[in-house]
C-alpha positions in Angstrom: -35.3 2.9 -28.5 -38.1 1.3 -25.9 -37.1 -0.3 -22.9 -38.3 -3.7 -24.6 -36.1 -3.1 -27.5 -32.9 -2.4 -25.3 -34.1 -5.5 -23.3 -34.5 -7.9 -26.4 -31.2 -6.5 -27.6 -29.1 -7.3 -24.6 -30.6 -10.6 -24.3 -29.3 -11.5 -28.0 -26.3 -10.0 -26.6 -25.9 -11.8 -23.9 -27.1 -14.9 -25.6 -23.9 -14.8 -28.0 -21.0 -13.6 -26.1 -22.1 -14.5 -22.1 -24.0 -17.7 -22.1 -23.9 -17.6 -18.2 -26.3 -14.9 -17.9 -28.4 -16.1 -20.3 -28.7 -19.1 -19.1 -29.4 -17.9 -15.9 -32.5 -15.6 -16.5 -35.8 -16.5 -14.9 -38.8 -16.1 -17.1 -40.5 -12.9 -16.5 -43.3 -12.2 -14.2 -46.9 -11.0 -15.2 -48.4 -7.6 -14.7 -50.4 -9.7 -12.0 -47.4 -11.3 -10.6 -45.7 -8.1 -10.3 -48.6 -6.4 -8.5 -49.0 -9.3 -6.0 -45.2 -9.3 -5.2 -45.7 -5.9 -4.4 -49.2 -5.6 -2.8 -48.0 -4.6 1.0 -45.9 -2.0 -0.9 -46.8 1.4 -0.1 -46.1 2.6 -3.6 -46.3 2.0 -7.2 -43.3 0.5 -9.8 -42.2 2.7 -12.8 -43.0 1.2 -16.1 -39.5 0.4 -17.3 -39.1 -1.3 -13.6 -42.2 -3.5 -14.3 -40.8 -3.6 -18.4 -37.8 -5.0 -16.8 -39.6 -7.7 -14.6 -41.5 -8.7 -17.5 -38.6 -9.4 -20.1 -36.9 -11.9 -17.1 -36.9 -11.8 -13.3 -33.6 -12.0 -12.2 -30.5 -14.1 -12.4 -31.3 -17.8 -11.0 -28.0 -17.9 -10.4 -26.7 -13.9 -8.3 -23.1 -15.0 -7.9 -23.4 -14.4 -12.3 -23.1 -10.5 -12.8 -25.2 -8.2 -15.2 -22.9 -5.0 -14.8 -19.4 -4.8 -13.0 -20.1 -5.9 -9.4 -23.7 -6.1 -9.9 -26.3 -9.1 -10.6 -29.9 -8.6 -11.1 -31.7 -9.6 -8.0 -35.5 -11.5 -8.8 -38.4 -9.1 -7.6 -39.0 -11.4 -4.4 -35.5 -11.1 -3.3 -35.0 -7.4 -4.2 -38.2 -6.9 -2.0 -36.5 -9.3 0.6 -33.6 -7.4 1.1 -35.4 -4.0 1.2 -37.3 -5.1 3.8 -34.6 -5.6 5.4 -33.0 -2.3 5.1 -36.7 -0.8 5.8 -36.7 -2.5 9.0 -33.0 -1.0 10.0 -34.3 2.3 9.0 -37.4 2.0 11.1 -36.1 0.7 13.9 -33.3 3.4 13.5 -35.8 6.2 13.3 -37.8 4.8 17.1 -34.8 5.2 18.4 -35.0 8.9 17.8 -32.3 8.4 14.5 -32.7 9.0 11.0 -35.2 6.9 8.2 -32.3 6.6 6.6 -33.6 3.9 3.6 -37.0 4.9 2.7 -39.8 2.6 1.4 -39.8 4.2 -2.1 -36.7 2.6 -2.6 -36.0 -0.7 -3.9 -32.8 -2.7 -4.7 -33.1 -4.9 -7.9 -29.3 -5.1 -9.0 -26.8 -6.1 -5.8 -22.8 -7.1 -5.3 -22.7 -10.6 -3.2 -22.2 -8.8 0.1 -25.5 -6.6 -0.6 -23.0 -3.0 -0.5 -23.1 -1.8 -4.1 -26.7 -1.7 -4.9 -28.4 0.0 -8.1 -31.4 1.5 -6.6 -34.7 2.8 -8.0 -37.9 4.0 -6.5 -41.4 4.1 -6.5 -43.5 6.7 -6.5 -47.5 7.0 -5.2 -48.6 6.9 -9.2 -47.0 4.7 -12.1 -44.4 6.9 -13.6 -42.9 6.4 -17.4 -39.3 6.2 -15.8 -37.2 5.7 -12.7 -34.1 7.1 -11.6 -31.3 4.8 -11.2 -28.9 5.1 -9.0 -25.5 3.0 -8.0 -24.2 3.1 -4.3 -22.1 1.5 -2.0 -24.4 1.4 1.2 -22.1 0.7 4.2 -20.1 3.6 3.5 -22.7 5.6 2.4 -21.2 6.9 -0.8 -22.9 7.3 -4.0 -20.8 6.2 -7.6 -22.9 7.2 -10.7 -26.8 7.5 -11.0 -28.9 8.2 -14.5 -32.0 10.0 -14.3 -33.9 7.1 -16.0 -33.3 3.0 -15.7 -33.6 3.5 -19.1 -31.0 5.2 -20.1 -28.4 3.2 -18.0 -29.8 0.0 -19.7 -29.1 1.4 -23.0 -25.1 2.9 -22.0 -24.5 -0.7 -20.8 -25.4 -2.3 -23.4 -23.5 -0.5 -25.6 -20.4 -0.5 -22.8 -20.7 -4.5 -23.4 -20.9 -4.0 -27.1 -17.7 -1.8 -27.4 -15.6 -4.3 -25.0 -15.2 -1.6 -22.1 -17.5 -3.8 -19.9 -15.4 -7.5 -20.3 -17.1 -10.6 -19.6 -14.9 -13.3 -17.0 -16.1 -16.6 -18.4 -14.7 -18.4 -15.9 -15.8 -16.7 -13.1 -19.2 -15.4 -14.7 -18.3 -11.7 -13.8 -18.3 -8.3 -15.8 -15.2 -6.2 -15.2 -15.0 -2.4 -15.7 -11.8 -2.4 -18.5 -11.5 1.2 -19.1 -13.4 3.9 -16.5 -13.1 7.0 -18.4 -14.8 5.5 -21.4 -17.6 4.4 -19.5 -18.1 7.7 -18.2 -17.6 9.2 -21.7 -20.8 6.8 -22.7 -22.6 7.4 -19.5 -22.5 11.6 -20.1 -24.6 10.8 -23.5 -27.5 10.8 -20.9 -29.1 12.8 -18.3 -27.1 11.9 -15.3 -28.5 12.5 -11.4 -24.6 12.9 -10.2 -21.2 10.3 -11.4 -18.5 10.3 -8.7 -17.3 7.4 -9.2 -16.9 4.5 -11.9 -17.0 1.4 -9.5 -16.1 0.3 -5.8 -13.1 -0.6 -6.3 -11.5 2.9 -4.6 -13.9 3.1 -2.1 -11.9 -0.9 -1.5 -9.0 0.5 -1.4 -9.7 3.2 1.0 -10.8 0.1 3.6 -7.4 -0.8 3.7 -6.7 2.7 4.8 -8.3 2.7 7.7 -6.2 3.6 10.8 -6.9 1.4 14.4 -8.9 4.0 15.7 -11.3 4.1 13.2 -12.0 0.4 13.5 -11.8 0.6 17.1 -14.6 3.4 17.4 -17.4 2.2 19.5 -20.9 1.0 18.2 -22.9 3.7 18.2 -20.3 5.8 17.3 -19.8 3.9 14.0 -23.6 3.9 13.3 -23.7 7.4 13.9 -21.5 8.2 11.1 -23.1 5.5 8.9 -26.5 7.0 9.1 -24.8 10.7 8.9 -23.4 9.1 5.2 -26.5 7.1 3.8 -28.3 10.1 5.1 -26.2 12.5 2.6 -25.9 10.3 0.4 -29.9 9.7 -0.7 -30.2 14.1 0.0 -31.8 13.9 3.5 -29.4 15.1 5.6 -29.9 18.5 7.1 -26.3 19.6 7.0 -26.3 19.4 3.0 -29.7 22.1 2.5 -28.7 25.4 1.8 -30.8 27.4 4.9 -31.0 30.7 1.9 -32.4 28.5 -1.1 -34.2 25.8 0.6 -37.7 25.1 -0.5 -40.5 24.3 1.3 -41.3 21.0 -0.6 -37.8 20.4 0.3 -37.9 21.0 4.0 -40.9 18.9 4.0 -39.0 16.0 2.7 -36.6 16.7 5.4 -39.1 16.7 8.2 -40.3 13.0 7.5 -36.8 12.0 8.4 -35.6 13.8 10.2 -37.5 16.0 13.0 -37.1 19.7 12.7 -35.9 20.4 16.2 -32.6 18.4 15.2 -31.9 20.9 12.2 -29.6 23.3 12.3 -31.2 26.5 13.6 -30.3 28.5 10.4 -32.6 25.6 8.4 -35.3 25.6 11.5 -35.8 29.5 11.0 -35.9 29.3 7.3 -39.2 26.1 7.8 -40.5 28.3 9.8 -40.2 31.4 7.1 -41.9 29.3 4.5 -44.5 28.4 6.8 -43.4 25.1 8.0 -44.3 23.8 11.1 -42.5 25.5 14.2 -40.5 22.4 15.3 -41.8 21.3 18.5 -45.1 22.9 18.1 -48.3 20.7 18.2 -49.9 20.1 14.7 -52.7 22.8 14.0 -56.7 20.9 15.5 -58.9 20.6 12.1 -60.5 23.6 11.0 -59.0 26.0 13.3 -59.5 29.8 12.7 -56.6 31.9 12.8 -57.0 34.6 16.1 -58.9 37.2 15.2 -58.0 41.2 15.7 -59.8 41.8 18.6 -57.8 39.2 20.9 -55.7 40.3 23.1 
């Protein structure tokens, strides 16, 4: 099934059994629209994002849900609030910290307090197909991600069709009734990583929290928030493996975070694959290698 099929299928659905979120879809945007939105972005929209912008653009309405927790953000406001979480990250990384939200990402599905987020990402050339993944941002912890938007389109819609995703008319919300046999749909696809079904334990552990968490000072607190979002999207250097690391890997690493700030196991291993020596200047253009003779 295409991505406009799913689409034109959930919308009947939705049209039938959750009037709320049909009423509240926008009309979709153009392929023109869509590159305008998008012109000071640095990279380019898969084509089942852009299929997705096309069939509607968002909820008029984000306090109506689309998945458990989730509503779908327009494209203006999903830019919007990564900009926002660009800017953190850049002003995070001047500070000597990690980019901890890079640019490829984008938000288009959010919870009202912009936590849970289903994020995909952009890539320097149009792909077929974006990975999509669910988090919960402040605490850094990933829930469930599908190696194509695609495929999680299609498990919800048949999650809604099977009654294990239950629509709240009164309150316009979609609520997880049964975890395990979402999960069972979601492992019909290719999945990135599921840890967990929904937010609601990482909730529960907030109420957990011990005065001297909560009491921990600023920085210290952002520390270990970076040190989470940073695992949590694979960039943080504690979680490469020093004896299977790859170079395309380590690479990754380096735009984040700088090499001198690895640990020295991962720093020797760059520097085995031929990595930059961390500290050491970048190499002048078309510089020759010493030759033999110099002492």
């Amino acid at each position: 099934m295409s991505v406009p099929e799913t689409l034109a299928q959930l919308e009947q659905w939705l049209k039938t059994h959750y009037r709320a979120a049909h009423g509240s879809l926008q009309p979709g945007l153009s392929d023109a629209e869509i590159d305008e939105l998008l012109s000071d972005w640095p990279h380019r929209l898969s084509d089942d994002v852009r299929a997705l912008y096309r069939w509607h653009d968002g909820f008029e309405d984000t306090q109506v849900e689309l998945l458990p927790g989730l509503s779908f953000l327009p494209l203006a406001q999903a830019l919007e609030l990564a900009r926002m979480l660009w800017a953190a990250s850049a002003a995070q990384a001047q500070k000597g910290g990690p980019d901890f939200f890079p640019k490829q990402l984008l938000p288009i599905l959010s919870d009202e307090a912009n936590d849970v987020l289903l994020l995909v990402q952009g890539d320097e050339a149009p792909l077929p197909s974006s990975p999509a993944q669910v988090v919960a941002l402040q605490r850094g912890q990933r829930l469930y991600a599908f190696e194509r938007l695609d495929d999680l389109l299609r498990a919800s819609l048949a999650l809604l069709q099977r009654g294990v995703y239950q629509i709240d008319q009164d309150r316009d919300r979609v609520e997880l009734a049964d975890a395990r046999a979402a999960q069972t749909e979601w492992r019909k696809y290719r999945l990135l990583y599921l840890e967990q079904a929904e937010a609601a334990a990482i909730e529960d552990a907030d109420e957990d929290l011990t005065e001297d968490d909560t009491d921990l000072p600023e920085e210290v607190q952002a520390e270990q928030l970076m040190s989470n979002l940073m695992s949590m999207l694979g960039l943080h250097p504690d979680d490469l493996d020093p004896s299977t690391a790859t170079l395309d890997e380590l690479n990754d690493l380096a735009e984040m975070v700088p090499p001198e700030a690895w640990p020295e196991a991962l720093q020797e291993r760059y520097q085995a694959l031929g990595g930059r020596p961390p500290g050491a200047p970048d190499p002048a253009p078309n510089a020759l290698p010493p030759s033999e003779d110099t002492p």
